[in-house]
C-alpha atoms as one frame of an Amber mdcrd trajectory, in Angstrom:
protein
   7.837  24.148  11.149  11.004  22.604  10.304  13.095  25.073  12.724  10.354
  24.587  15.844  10.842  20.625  15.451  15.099  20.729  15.672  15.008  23.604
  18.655  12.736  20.767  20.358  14.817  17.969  19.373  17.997  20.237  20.268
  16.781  20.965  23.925  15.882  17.373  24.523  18.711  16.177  23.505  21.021
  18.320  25.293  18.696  17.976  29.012  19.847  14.317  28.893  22.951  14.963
  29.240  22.584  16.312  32.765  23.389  14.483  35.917  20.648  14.954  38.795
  21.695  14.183  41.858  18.459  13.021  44.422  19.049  13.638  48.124  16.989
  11.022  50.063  16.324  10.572  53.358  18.682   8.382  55.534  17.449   5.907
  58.417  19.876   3.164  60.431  19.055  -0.431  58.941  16.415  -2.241  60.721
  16.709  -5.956  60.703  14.459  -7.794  58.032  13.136 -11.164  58.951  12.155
 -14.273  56.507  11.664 -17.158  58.724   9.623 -19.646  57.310   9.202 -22.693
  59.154   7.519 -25.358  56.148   6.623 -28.658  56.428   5.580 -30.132  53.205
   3.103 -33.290  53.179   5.503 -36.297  52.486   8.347 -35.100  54.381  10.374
 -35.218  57.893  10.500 -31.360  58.084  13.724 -31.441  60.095  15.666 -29.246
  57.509  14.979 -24.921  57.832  16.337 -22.164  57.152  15.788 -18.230  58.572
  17.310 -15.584  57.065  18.137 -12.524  58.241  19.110  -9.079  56.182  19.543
  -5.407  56.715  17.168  -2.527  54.905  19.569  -0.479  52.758  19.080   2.699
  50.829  17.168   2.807  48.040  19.258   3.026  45.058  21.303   0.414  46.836
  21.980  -2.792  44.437  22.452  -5.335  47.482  20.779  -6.698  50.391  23.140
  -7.144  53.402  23.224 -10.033  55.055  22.717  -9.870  59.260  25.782 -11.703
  60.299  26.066 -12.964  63.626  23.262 -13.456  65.205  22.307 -15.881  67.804
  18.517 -17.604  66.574  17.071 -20.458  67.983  13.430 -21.776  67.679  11.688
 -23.019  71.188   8.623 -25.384  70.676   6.220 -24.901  73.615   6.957 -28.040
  74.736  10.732 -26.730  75.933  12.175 -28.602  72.643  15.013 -25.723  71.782
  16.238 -26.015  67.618  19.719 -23.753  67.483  20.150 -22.388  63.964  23.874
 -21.971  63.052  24.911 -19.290  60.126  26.095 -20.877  56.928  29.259 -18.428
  56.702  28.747 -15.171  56.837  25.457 -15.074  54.514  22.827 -14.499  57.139
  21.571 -17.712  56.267  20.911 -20.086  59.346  20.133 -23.425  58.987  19.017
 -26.021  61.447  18.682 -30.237  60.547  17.138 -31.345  63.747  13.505 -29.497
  63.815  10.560 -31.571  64.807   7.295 -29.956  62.741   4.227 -30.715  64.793
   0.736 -29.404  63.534  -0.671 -26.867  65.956   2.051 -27.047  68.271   3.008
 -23.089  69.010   6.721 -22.355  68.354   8.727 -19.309  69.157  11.741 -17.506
  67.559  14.371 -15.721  69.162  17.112 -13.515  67.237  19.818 -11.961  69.325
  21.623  -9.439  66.972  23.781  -6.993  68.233  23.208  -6.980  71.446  19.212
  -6.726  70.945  16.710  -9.573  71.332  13.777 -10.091  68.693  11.180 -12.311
  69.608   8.176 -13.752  67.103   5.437 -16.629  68.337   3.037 -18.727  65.883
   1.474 -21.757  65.363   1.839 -24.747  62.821  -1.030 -24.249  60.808  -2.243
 -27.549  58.531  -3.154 -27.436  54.675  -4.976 -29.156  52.592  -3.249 -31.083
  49.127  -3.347 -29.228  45.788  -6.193 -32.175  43.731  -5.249 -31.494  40.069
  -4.841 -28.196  37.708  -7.198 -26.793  35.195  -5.429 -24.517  32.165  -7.204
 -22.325  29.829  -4.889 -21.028  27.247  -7.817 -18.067  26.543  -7.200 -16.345
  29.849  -6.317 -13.048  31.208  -7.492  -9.593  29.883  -5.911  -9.872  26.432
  -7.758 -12.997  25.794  -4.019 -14.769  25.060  -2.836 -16.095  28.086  -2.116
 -18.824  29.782  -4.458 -19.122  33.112  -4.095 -22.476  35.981  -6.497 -23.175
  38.849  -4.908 -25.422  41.360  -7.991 -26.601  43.266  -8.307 -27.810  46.892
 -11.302 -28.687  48.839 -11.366 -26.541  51.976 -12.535 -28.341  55.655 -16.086
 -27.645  56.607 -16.857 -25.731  60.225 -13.583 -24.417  60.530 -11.436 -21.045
  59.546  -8.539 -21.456  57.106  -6.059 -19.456  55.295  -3.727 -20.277  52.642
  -0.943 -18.730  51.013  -0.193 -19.753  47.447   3.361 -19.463  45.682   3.311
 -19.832  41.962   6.993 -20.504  40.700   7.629 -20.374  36.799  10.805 -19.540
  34.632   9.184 -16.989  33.469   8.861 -14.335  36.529  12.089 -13.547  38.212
   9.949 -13.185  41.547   7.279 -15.941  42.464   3.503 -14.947  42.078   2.347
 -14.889  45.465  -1.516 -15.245  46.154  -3.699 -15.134  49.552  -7.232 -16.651
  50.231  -9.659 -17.665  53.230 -12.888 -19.512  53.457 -14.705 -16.890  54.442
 -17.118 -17.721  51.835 -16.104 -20.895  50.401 -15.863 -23.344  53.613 -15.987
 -26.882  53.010 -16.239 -25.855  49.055 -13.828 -26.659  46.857 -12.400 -23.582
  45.782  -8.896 -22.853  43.639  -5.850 -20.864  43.938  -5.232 -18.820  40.840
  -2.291 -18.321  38.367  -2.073 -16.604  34.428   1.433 -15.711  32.740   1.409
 -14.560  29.094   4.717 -16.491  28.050   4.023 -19.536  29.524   4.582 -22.629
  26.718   3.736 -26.321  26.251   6.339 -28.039  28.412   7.339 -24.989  31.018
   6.732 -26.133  33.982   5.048 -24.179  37.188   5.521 -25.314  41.070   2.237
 -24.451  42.797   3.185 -24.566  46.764   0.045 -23.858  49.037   0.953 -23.327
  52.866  -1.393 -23.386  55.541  -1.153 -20.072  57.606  -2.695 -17.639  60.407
  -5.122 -15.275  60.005  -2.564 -12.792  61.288  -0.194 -13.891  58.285  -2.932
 -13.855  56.084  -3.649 -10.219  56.708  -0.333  -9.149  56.691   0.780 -10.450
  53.298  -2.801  -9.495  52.264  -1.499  -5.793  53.057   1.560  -6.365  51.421
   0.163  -7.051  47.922  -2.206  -4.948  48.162   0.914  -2.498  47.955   2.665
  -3.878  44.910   0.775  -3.465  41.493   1.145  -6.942  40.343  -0.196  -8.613
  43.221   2.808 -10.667  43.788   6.518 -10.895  44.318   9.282  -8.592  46.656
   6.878  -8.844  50.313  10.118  -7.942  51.813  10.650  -5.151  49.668  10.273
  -1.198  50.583   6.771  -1.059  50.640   4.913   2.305  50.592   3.805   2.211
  53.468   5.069  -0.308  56.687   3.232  -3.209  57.239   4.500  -4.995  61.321
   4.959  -8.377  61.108   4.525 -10.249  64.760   8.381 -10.136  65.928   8.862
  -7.347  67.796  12.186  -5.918  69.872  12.172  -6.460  73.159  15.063  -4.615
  74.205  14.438  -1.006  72.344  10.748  -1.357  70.496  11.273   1.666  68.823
  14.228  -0.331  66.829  11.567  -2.919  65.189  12.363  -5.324  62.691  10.412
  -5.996  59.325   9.239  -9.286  57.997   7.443 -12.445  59.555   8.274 -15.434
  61.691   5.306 -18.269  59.894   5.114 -22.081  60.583   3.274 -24.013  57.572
   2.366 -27.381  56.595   2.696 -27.178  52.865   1.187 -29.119  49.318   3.218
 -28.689  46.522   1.955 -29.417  42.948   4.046 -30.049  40.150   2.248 -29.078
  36.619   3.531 -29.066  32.991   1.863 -26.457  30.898  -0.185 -28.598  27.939
């Protein structure tokens, strides 16, 4: 028995010592999109930011950044909102934007030499009331669960996109819901995290959004095991956004152009 065990170990030990090289498949970058337009409740909303990135190959330990583009946001009402690059970190920023509930904007990227084009609407949210924790949550029985309720408007459709920011996490939790069955209920957005401790603190933000967002993210973590976190990821499969590319629509882009009113809800874990 003794000799069967070490020619097992032996061979074990001696396959991890070689190299495997995997050939993947190659594609050009496509341009990934993460414009968020948010206006949270208490604010001006005249400070954004879009920014723009590259897909890269898998075992890849960066993102690129999309440098030099030309993006500008046009409010239906001709009001144009240029968004300059903050160096070359495919950040743009703009400090002039005018939020306006239900007013329809549109974004326009030119990147080399290609125009992108993305429309939606200001969608309005409700306020996060108050939190309710239960420290007996979860399938183990031992963590820590919040419900971050809101009442949602009667007679109408709404979606909502919650954002559940911790120190625990490295990535957000990220959450969808509509009222499909709840309207004019109140009804809860819902967070648990195992490590969480008395005095951590967890930023609930809940943004008002379109059904076409809604099913879109709902798509996207219905891809990722945990529900949350990395929507601009590779995904198994490719879930369009609404911004296509005008001049060669074969060469889409990824990601989402979204305009939200926003709650945010600051709780301290009891």
């Amino acid at each position: 028995m003794k000799k069967y065990v070490y020619i097992l170990l032996s061979v074990m030990i001696f396959s991890c010592e070689d190299v495997i090289d995997v050939n993947l498949n190659t594609a050009q970058p496509r341009l990934v999109i993460d414009a968020s337009l948010n206006w949270f409740k208490g604010t001006v909303g005249n400070e954004q930011e879009i920014k723009l990135t590259l897909t890269a190959p898998f075992f890849d330990a960066e993102v690129p950044p999309a440098t030099g583009a030309e993006v500008r946001v046009i409010k239906a009402s001709d009001d144009v909102f240029i968004f300059t690059e903050v160096g070359s970190t495919g950040v743009y920023m703009n400090s002039n934007f005018i939020p306006q509930l239900d007013e329809t904007y549109e974004l326009e990227i030119i990147y080399e030499g290609e125009t992108y084009r993305g429309t939606e609407t200001m969608n309005s949210v409700v306020e996060v009331e108050f939190v309710e924790q239960n420290d007996e949550g979860g399938f183990s029985g031992e963590e820590t669960e919040l419900k971050a309720f809101y009442t949602d408007p009667a007679d109408e459709d709404n979606y909502y996109f919650f954002e559940f920011i911790s120190d625990i996490p490295v990535i957000p939790t990220l959450e969808v819901y509509d009222d499909e069955f709840t309207d004019g209920n109140q009804i809860f957005g819902f967070y648990t995290e195992e490590d969480l401790e008395t005095g951590d603190i967890v930023v609930i933000k809940n943004y008002g959004v379109s059904e076409r967002f809604y099913e879109f993210m709902f798509l996207l973590l219905q891809q990722n095991n945990d529900e949350g976190g990395g929507p601009f990821e590779t995904q198994p499969a490719t879930v369009r956004g609404n911004c296509i590319n005008e001049t060669n629509p074969e060469n889409y882009p990824l990601g989402y152009f979204r305009a939200s009113e926003a709650s945010e809800f600051i709780y301290t874990i009891q």
